[in-house]
N, C-alpha and C positions, 0 to 999 in steps of 0.2 A: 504494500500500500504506500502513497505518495505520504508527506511531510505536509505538516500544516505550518502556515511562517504567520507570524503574531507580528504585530507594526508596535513599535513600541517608541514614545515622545517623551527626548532626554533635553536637560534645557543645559545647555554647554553655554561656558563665557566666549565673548569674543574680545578683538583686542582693547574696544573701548571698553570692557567691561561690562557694555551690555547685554544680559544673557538673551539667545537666543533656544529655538526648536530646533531638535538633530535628530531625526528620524533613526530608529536603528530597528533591525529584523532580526526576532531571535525563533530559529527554526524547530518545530519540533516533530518528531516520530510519531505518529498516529499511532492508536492502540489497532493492534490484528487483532483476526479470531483467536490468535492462541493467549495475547494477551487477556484478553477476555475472560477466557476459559481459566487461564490462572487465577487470573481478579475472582471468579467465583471460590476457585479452590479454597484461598484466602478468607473468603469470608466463612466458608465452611469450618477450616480450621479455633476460626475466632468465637465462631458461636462452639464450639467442641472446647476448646481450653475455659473461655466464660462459663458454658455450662458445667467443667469441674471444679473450678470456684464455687460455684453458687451451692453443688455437692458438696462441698468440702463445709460450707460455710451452715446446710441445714444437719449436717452429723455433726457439727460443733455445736449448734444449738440444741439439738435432742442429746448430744452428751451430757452436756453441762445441767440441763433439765433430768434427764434421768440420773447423774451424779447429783443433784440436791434433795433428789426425790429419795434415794439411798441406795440407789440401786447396785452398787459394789462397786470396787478398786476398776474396774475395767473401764468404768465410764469417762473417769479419768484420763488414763491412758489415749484413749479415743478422744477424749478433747484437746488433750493438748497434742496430738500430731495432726487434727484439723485444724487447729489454731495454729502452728505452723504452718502446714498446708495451704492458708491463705493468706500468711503474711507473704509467703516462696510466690504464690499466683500476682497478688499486689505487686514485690517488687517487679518480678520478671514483666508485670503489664506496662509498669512504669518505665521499664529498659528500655521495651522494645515499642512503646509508644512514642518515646522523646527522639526517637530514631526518625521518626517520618513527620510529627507534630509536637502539640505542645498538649503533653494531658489534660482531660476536663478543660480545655482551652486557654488554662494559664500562662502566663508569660514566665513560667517558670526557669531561671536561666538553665545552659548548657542543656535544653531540650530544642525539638523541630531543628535535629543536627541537620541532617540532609539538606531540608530547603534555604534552611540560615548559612550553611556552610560549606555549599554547593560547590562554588569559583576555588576555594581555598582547597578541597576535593582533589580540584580538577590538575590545582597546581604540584597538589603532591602525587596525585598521580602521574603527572608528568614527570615530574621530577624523580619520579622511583621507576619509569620506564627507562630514563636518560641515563641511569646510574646501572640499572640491574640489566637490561638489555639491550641497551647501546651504547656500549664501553666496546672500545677495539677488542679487548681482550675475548670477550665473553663473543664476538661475532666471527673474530677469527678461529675458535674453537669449534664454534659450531659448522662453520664450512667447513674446514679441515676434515671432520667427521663425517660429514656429506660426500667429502670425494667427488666435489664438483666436475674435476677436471677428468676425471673415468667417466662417471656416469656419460659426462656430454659426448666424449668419444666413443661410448657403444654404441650412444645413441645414433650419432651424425657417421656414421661407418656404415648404418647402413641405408642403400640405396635410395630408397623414398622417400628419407628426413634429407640425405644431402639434394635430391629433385624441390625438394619444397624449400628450401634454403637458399636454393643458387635463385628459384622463381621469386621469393620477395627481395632476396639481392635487385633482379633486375629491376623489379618494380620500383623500387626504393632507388635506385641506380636512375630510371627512368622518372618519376618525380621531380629528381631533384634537376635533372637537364631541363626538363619544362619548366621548373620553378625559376631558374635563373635568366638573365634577361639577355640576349645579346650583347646589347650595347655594354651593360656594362662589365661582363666578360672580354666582351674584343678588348674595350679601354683599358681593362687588368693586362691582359695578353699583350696588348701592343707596347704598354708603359715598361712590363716587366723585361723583355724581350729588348725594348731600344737602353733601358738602363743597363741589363748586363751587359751589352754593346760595350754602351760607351764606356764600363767599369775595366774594363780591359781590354787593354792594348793589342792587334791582332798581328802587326805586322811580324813580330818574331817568329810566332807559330806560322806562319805565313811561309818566312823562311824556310825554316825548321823541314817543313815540309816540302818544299820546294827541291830544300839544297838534297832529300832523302830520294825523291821521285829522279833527279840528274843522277844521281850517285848510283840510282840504278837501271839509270836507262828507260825507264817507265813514260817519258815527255817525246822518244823516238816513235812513238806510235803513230800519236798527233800530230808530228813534226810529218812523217810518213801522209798523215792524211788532207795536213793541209796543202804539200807539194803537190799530190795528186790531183786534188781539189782543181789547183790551181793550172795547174797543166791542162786538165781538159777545159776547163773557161776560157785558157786563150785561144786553145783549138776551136772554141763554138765562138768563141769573138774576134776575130780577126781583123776583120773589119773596122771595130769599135777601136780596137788597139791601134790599127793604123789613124786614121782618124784622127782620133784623141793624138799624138803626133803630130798629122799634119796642120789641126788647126793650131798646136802651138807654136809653129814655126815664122818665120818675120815674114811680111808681106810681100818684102822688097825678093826673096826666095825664088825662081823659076818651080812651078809646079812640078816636075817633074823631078826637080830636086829633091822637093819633099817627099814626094811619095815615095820615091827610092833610100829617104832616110828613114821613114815611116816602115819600110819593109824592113832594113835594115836593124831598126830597135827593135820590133817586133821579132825575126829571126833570133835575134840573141839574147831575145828575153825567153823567147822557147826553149829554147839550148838551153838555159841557165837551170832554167826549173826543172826540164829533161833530165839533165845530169845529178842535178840535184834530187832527182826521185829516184833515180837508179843505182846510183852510186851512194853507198852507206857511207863510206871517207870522205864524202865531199867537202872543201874545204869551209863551204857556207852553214854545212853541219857544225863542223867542228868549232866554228865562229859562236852560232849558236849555243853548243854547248857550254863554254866559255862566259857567254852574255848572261846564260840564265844562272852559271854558279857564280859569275860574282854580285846577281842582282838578289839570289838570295843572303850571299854572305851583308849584302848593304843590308837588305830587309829587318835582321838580323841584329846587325853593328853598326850601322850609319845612324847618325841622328835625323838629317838631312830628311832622311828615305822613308824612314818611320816617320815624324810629323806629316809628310805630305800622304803616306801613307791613312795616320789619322783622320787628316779634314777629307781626304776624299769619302771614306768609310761614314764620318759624322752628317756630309753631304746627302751622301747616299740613304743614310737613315732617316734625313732628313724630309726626305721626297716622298708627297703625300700618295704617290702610288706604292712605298713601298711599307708605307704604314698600313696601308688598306689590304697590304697582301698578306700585313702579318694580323690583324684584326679578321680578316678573311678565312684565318686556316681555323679559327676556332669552330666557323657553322659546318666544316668540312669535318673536323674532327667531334662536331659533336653530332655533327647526321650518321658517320660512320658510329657511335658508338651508342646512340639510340639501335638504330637496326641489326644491330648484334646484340642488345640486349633484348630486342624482340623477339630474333630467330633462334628457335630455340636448339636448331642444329650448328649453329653460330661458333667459331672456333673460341671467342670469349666465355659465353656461356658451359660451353663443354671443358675449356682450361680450366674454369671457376668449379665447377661438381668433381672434375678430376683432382683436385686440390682439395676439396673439403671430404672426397672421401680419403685419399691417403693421410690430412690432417686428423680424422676421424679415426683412422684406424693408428695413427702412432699417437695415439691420445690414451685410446683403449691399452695399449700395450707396453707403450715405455715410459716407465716410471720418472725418467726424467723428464719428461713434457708434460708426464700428470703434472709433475712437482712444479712446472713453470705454470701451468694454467694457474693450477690453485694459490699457487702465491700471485699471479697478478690479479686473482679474483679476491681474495682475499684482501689486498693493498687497496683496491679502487673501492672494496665494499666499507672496510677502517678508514677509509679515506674520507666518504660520502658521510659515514654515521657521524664522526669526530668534528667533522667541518660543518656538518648542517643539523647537529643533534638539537640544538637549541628551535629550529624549525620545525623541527619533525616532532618536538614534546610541545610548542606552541599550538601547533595543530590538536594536540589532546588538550590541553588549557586552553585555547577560544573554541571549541566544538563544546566541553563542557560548560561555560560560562556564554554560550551564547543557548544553551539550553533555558525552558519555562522551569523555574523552581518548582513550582505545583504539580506542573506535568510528569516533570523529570520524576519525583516521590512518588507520584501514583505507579510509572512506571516501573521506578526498585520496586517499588513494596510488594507489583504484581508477581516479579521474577522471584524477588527470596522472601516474602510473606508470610509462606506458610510455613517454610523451614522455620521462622523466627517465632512461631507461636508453636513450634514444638516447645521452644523453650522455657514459655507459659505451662504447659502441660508439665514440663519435666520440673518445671521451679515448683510445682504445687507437689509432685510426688516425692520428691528429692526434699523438699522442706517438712512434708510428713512425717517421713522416715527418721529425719533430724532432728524431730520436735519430736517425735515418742522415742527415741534412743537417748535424747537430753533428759524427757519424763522419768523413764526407766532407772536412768545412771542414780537420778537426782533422790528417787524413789530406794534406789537399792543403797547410797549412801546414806540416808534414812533424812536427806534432806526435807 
């Protein structure tokens, strides 16, 4: 059943000191059927313990009546352990009524514990949960005894817990991509990306690798493909090469001159490149080779070489297309890792279950990775209790103090009620007993 919430008008000061109305809501538990069904037991009990008072109370008056009438030693005996018998009924009525009221309605102090003492309750209950069950101590014990870190790897070992684990990974995996926003992901991505940049200096590594690729020959490929390249462009342009030639030559020139110088640069620039894609010794190789190790040795050890190195690279970072292409790789890399955490044949998804079964299963069986779960579960759990104990026992001090006093008592008294009038019953039998064994003694002493 739902919660009943009670409106409750608190007149708080404000800073002029004029008080004001401050609404507050103190929620309370509805009585169920079972409480109900208690509440009768309750009263069952009360009319059963009263009705042996009241017994107690009409064989004290027939004793004392047949004790003056004459009727022998016995009568005696029987009055004073029902005269006990309801002094035991009184107090015990008295105990267990100052518990929930104030008897016969008086303002009799240190009674109507419960309703008067409610808040103060709630504090020591808190207080004795923060002390007896949320001490590191006492919570590290108790996992350790759990064997958290077994149990979760029998569990997750096998197949259908690690299938349902890898599936709300994705889900959760997938949430959190839609949750976050492009833009401000790219601007994370592109910021972090141009600051590592610029935090270090690239030309050495630049070098580094450079002078490694010469040293083994690895840049004769390219040198190979660009020759190539190049050879057959002037084969398909011939024309263009002449050309370009002849319109650079002076006006005052006989055409014919030109164009026979035009053929002439042309042939020897064929030759040139010819030779040089054929011949591995060529001298424009070895030229090459030469250029590029001592332009890593600058790269490297020149100052010169590295600054211009830097502002080119700072330029380049600079350029709002190549911002756009580093903000750009995020919706690539985050489409790619949506749709792998969809498919569920996905090489992600499948690494991930592969992983949590072999995690699973060395959980289950070696005791040194039990031993690493359960102390990092244990530390994060002493962690959470120690740091936020004072939260978690406020939470039982304002749930009880945000409780109806009235309500709250009806509600004990319906849970432990009836227990509490056994103690009625047993105060009147127990004080019988002790009232005619006091008679007895008092009697046999010849008191």
């Amino acid at each position: 059943m739902g919660g009943i919430t009670e409106r409750v008008e608190l007149m708080e000061p404000t800073e002029t000191g004029t008080p004001r109305r401050a609404a507050s809501y103190r929620t309370m538990t509805a009585f169920t059927p079972a409480d109900e069904e208690r509440r009768r037991g309750v009263r069952r009990m009360k009319l059963t313990a009263t009705g042996l008072l009241l017994f107690v109370a009409v064989v004290y008056v027939v004793a004392k009546a047949a004790g003056n009438a004459g009727a022998g030693a016995w009568a005696g005996y029987v009055a004073a352990a029902a005269e006990a018998g309801m002094v035991g009924a009184l107090a015990d009525w008295f105990a267990v009524t100052a518990l929930f009221r104030h008897p016969l309605g008086l303002p009799i102090p240190h009674t109507a514990i419960i309703p008067t003492k409610k808040d103060q309750l709630g504090v020591s209950l808190g207080e004795f949960v923060g002390e007896n069950f949320l001490s590191g101590d006492v919570v590290r014990q108790r996992l350790r005894a759990v064997g958290i870190g077994s149990r979760l790897g029998v569990w997750l070992a096998e197949p259908e817990h690690a299938d349902r684990v890898t599936e709300e990974l994705a889900t959760a995996l997938r949430g959190a991509l839609t949750v976050l926003r492009d833009s401000d992901v790219q601007a994370v991505v592109g910021e972090a990306v141009t600051r590592r940049a610029n935090a270090r200096e690239i030309a050495p590594g630049i070098g580094k690798t450079l002078e490694k690729i010469v040293a083994d020959g690895g840049h004769r490929r390219a040198v190979d493909l660009v020759v190539a390249r190049a050879h057959d462009w002037l084969v398909l342009h011939r024309d263009d090469v002449m050309g370009a030639v002849e319109g650079g030559a002076p006006g005052w020139t006989p055409r014919f001159v030109d164009r026979k110088v035009g053929e002439r640069v042309y042939k020897e620039l064929l030759r040139f490149v010819t030779e040089m894609r054929d011949m591995p010794a060529h001298p424009a190789r070895g030229a090459l080779d030469r250029f590029l190790s001592d332009f890593a040795a600058d790269l490297q050890s020149d100052t010169d070489t590295r600054a211009r190195v830097e502002r080119l690279k700072s330029e380049v970072l600079g350029r709002g297309e190549v911002q756009d292409l580093i903000a750009s790789a995020w919706t690539a890399v985050r489409s790619m890792i949506v749709a792998a955490a969809e498919d569920e044949r996905s090489q992600l998804r499948q690494r991930v279950r592969a992983a949590l079964l072999s995690l699973g299963t060395r959980m289950a069986t070696e005791p040194k990775v039990q031993g690493k779960v359960d102390n990092w579960v244990e530390g994060a759990a002493v962690h959470v209790v120690t740091t936020y104990r004072k939260e978690i026992t406020s939470l039982i001090t304002d749930t009880v103090a945000g409780w109806d006093a009235e309500h709250t008592t009806r509600k004990i008294e319906a849970h432990i009620g009836r227990d509490l009038q056994f103690i009625r019953i047993n105060g009147t039998v127990v004080g019988s007993l002790a009232g005619l064994l006091i008679y007895a003694v008092s009697r046999g002493l010849g008191a």
